[in-house]
LOPAGU-456761 format. One line per field, with one value per atom (N, C-alpha, C): residue in one letter; x, y, z. Coordinates in nm, 3 decimals. Example, Ala and Ser with C-alpha at 12.3 -4.5 7.8 and 13.67 -1.06 7.14 Angstrom:
BEGIN
r	A_A_A_S_S_S
x	1.319_1.230_1.320_1.285_1.367_1.290
y	-0.569_-0.450_-0.330_-0.225_-0.106_0.003
z	0.780_0.780_0.780_0.708_0.714_0.787
END
This chain:
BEGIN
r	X_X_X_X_X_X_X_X_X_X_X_X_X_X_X_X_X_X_X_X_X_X_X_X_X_X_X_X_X_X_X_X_X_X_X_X_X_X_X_X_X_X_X_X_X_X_X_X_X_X_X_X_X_X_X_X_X_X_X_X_X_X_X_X_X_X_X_X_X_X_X_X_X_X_X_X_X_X_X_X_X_X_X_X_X_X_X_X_X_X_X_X_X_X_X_X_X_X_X_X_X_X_X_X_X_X_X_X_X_X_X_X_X_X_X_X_X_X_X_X_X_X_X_X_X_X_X_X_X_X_X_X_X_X_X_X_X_X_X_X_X_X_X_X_X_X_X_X_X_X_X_X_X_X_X_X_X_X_X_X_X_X_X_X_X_X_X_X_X_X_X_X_X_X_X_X_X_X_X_X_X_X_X_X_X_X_X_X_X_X_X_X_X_X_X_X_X_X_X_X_X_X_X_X_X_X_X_X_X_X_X_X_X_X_X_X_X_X_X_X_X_X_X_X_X_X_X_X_X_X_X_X_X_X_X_X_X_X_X_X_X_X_X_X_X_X
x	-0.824_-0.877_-0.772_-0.724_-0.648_-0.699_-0.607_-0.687_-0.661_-0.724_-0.730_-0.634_-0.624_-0.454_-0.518_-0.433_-0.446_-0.360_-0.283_-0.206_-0.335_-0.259_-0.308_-0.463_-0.485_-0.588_-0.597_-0.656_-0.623_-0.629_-0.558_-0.586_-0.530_-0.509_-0.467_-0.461_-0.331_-0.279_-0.379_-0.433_-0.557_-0.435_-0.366_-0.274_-0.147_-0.067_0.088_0.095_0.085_0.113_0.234_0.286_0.430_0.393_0.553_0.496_0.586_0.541_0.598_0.717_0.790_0.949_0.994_0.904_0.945_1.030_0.979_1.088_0.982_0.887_0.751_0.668_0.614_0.527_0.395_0.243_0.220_0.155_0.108_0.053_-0.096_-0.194_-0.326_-0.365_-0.369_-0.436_-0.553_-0.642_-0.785_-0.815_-0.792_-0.894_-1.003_-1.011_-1.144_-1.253_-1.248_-1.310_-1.397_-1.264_-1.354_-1.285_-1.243_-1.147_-1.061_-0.990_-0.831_-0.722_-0.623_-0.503_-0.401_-0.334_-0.230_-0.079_0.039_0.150_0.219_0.274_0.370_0.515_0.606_0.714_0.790_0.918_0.998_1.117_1.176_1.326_1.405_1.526_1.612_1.747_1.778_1.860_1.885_1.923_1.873_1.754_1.688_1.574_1.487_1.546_1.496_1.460_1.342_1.221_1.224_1.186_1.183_1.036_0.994_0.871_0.911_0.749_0.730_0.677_0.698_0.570_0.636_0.758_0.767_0.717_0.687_0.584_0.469_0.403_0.227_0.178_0.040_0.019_-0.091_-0.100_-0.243_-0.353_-0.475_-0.633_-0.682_-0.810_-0.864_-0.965_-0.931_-1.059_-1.131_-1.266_-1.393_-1.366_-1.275_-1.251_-1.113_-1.045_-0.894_-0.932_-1.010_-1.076_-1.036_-1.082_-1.123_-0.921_-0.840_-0.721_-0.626_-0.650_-0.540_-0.615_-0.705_-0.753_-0.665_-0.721_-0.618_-0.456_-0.401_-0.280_-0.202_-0.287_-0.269_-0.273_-0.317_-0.387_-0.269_-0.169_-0.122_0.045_0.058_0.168_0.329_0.292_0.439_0.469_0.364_0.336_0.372_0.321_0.353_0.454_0.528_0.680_0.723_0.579_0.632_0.665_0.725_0.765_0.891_0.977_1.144_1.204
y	1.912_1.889_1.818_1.889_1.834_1.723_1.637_1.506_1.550_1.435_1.495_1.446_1.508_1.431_1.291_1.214_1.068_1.081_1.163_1.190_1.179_1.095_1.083_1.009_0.938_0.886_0.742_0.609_0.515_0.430_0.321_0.234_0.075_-0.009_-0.155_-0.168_-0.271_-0.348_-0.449_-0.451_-0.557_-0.670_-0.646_-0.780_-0.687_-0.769_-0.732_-0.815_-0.747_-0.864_-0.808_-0.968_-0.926_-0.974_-0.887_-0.933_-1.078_-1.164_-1.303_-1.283_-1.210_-1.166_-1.126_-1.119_-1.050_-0.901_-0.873_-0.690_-0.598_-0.632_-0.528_-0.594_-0.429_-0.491_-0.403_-0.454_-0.301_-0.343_-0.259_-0.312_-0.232_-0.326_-0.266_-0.220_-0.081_-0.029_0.023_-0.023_-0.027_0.082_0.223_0.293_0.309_0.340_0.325_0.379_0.491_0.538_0.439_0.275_0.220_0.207_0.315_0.346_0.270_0.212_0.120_0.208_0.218_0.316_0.196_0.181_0.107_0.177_0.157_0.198_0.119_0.138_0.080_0.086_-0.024_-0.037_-0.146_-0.099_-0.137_-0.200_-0.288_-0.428_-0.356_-0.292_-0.204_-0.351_-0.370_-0.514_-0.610_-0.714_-0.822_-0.814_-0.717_-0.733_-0.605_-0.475_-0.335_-0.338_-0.254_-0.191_-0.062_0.040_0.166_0.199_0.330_0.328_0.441_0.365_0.437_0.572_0.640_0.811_0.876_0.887_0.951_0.911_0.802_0.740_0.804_0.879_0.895_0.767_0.771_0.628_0.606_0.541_0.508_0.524_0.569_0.576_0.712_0.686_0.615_0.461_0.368_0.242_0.229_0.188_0.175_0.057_-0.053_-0.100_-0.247_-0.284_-0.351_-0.460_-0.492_-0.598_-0.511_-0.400_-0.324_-0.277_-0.266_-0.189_-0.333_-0.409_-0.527_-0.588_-0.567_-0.562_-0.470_-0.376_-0.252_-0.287_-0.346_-0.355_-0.436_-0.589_-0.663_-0.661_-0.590_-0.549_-0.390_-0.390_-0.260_-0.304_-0.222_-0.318_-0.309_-0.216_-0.202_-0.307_-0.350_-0.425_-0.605_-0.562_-0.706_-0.747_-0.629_-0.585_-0.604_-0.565_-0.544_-0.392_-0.284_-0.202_-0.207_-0.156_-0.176_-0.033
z	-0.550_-0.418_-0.333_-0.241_-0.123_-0.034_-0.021_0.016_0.201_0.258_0.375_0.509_0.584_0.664_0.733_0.754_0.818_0.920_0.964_1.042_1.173_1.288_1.424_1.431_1.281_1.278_1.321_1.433_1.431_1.297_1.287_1.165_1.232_1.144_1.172_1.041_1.033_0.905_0.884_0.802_0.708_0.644_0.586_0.559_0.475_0.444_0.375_0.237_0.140_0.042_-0.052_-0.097_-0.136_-0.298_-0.371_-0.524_-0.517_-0.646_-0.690_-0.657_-0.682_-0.674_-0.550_-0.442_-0.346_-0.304_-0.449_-0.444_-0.423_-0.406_-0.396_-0.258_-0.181_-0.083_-0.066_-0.023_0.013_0.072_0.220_0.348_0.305_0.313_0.310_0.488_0.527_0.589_0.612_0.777_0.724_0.848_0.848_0.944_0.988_1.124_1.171_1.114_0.988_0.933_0.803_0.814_0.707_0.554_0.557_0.442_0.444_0.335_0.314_0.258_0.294_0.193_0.170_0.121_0.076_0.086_0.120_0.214_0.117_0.001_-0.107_-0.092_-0.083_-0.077_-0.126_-0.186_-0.284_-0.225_-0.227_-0.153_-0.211_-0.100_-0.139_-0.153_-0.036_-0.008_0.134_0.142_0.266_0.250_0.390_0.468_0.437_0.414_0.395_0.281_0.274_0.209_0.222_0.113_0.148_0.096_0.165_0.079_-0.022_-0.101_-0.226_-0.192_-0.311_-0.316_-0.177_-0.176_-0.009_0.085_0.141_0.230_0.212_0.111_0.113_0.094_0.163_0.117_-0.013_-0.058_-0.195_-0.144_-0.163_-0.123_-0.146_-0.123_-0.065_-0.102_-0.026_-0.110_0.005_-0.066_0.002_0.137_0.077_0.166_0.155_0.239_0.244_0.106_0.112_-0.029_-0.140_-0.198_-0.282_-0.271_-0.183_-0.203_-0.287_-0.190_-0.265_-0.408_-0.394_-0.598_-0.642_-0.609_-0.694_-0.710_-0.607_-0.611_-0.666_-0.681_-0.730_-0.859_-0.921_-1.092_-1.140_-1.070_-1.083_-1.191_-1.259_-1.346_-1.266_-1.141_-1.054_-0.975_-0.882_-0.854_-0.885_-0.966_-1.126_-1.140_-1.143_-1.188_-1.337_-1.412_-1.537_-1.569_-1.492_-1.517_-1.510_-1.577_-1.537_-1.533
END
């Protein structure tokens, strides 16, 4: 099942959270639809971030609460993946 485009849909950043390490970020996005997606990105060097997954973003969650659980509980995140 093809998920469905978000393209030209409004949204607002619900918050940015960074990992302990600061090499991980992912902006919980909350569209007007209600829905949260999560926008994952990885500290390339200085100041830049690139995103993850090709810039697709993570979702859908019921809601910005429900995405940064998920994200927070994720082992990339964590950065126990190497």
């Amino acid at each position: 099942m093809d998920k469905p485009s978000l393209h030209g849909q409004e949204y607002r950043t619900a918050s940015t959270l960074y990992s302990v390490d600061g090499k991980r970020a992912a902006a919980v996005l909350e569209f007007r639809s209600g829905e949260a997606y999560l926008d994952e990105q990885e500290w390339v060097e200085g100041t830049t971030f690139k995103n993850r997954h090709s810039g697709d973003l993570v979702g859908p969650f019921a809601s910005p609460e429900d995405a940064e659980k998920f994200i927070a509980a994720t082992s990339w995140f964590r950065g126990d993946l190497k």
